[in-house]
C-alpha positions in Angstrom: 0.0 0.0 0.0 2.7 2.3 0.5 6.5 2.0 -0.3 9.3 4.3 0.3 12.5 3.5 -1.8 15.6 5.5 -1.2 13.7 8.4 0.2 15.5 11.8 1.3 13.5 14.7 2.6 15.8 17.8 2.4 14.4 21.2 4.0 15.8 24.4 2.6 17.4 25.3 5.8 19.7 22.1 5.0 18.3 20.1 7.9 18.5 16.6 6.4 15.2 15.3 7.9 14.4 11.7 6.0 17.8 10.1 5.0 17.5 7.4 2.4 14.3 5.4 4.4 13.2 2.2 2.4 10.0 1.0 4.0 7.0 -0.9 2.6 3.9 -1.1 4.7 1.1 -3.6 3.0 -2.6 -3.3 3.4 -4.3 -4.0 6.8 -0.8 -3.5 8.7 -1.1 -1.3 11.9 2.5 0.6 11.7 4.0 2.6 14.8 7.2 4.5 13.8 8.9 5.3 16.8 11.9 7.6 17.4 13.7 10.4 19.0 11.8 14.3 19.0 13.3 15.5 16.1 13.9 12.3 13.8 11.8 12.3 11.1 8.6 10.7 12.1 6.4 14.0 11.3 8.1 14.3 8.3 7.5 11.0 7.3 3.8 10.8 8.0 3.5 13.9 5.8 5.5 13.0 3.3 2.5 10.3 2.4 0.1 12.6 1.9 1.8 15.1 0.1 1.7 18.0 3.0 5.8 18.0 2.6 7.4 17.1 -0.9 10.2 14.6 -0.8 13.8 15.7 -2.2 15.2 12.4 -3.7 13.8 8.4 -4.0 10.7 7.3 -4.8 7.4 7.1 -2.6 4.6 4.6 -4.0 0.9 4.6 -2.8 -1.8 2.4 -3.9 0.4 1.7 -6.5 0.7 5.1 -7.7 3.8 7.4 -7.8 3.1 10.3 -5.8 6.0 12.9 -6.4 4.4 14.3 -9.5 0.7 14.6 -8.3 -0.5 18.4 -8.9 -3.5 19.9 -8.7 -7.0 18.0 -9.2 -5.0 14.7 -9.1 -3.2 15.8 -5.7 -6.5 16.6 -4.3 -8.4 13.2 -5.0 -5.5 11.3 -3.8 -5.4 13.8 -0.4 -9.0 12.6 0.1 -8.1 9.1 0.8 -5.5 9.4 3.1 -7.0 10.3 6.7 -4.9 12.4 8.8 -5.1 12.8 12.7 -2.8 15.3 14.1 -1.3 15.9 17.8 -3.1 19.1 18.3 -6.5 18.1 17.1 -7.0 20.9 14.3 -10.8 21.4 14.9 -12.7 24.9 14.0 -13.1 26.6 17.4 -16.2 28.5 15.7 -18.2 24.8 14.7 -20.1 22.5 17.0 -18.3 18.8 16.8 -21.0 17.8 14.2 -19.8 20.9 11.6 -16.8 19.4 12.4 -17.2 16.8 11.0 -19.6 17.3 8.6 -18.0 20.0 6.7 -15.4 18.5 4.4 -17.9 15.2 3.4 -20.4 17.9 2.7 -18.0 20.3 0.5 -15.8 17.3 -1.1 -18.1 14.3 -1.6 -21.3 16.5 -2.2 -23.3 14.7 0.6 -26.4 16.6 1.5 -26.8 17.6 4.8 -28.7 15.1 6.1 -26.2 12.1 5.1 -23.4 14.1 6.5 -24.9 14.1 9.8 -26.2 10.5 9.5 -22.6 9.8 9.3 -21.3 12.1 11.5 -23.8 10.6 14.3 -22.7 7.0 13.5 -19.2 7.8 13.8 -19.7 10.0 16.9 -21.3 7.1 18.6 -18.3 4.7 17.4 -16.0 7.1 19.4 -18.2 7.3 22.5 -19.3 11.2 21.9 -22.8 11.0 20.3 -24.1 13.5 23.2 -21.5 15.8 22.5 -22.5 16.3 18.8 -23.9 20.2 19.5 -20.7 21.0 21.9 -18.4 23.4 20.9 -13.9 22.4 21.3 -13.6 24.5 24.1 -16.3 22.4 26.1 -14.4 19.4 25.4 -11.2 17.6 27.4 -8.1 16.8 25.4 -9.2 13.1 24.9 -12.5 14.0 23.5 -11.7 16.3 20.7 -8.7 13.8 19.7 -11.5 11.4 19.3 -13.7 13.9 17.5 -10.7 14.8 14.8 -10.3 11.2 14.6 -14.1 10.8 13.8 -13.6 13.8 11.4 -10.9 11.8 9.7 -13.3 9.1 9.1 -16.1 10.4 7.8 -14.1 10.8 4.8 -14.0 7.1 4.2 -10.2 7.3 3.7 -8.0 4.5 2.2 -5.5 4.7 5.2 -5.4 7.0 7.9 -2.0 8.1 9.6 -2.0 9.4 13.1 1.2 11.9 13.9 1.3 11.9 17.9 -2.5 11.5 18.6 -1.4 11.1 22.6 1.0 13.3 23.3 -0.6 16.5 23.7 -3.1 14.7 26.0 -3.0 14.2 30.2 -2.0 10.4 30.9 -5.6 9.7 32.0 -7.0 10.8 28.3 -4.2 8.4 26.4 -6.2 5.5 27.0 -9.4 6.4 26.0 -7.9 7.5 22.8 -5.9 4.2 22.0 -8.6 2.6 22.7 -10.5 4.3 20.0 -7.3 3.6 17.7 -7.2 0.0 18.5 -10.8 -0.9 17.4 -9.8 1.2 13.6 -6.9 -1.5 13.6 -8.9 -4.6 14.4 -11.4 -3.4 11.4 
């Protein structure tokens, strides 16, 4: 599903972040990349869906080469590959079901109503149905990790990639969260 060959990631300021990684990870594997602050691992992630470019090598998903995507062709690939970042990224301004809702609604043209249909299935399958009409601020860390990973989902992706979904959380929240994770890997 995905296979790096030879891959450098070079960042104008010279730092020399990804340094020749070869790695293939096949559909239905559960990867953890683990490593030193400061190694690579962001880079890495983002490297697969195109949010950082890579310098040298080659970097293979679904069979595709990615380097060369532009444009339209960029965007449909972006769309299947979920993303769940440390820091949550939610709109402070939106309840947790515009959340959610927004980029099915604006991307795959679902009407409203499907949108939320989803949005409330996937709420329950994180454990926050009752918080669909809350806003970020009224949640705790653990919740709106949950909520941007029930974002992520709701755009059916191919793969989703998770860049430090516990580490911005209080180490009674981390469980909750894997726990959330786990069940994604079992289906």
């Amino acid at each position: 599903m995905i296979k790096f060959d030879k891959v450098n990631k070079v960042y104008p300021n010279g730092l020399h972040a990804l340094k020749n990684v070869s790695l293939e990870i096949n559909q239905g594997e559960f990867v953890a990349i683990i490593g030193l602050s400061g190694a690579g691992k962001s880079t890495l992630l983002r490297t697969i869906n195109r949010m950082h470019d890579i310098s040298e090598g080659s970097l293979i998903v679904n069979g595709q080469e990615i380097k060369n995507l532009k444009g339209k062709d960029l965007r449909t690939f972006r769309r299947k590959v979920g993303m769940v970042f440390q820091n949550f990224n939610l709109f402070p301004n939106m309840t947790v079901l515009d959340n959610i809702t927004l980029a099915p609604m604006r991307l795959k043209k679902l009407s409203k109503e499907e949108a939320n249909k989803k949005a409330e299935g996937l709420l329950d399958r994180v454990g926050l149905l009752d918080k669909k009409d809350s806003y970020p601020s009224q949640l705790s860390g653990g919740q709106k990790q949950r909520i941007a990973i029930a974002r992520a989902l709701a755009m059916e992706p191919d793969m989703m990639l998770f860049d430090e979904p516990t580490s911005a959380l209080d180490p009674e929240m981390v469980k909750e969260v894997l726990d959330v994770i786990k069940e994604l890997a079992k289906e």
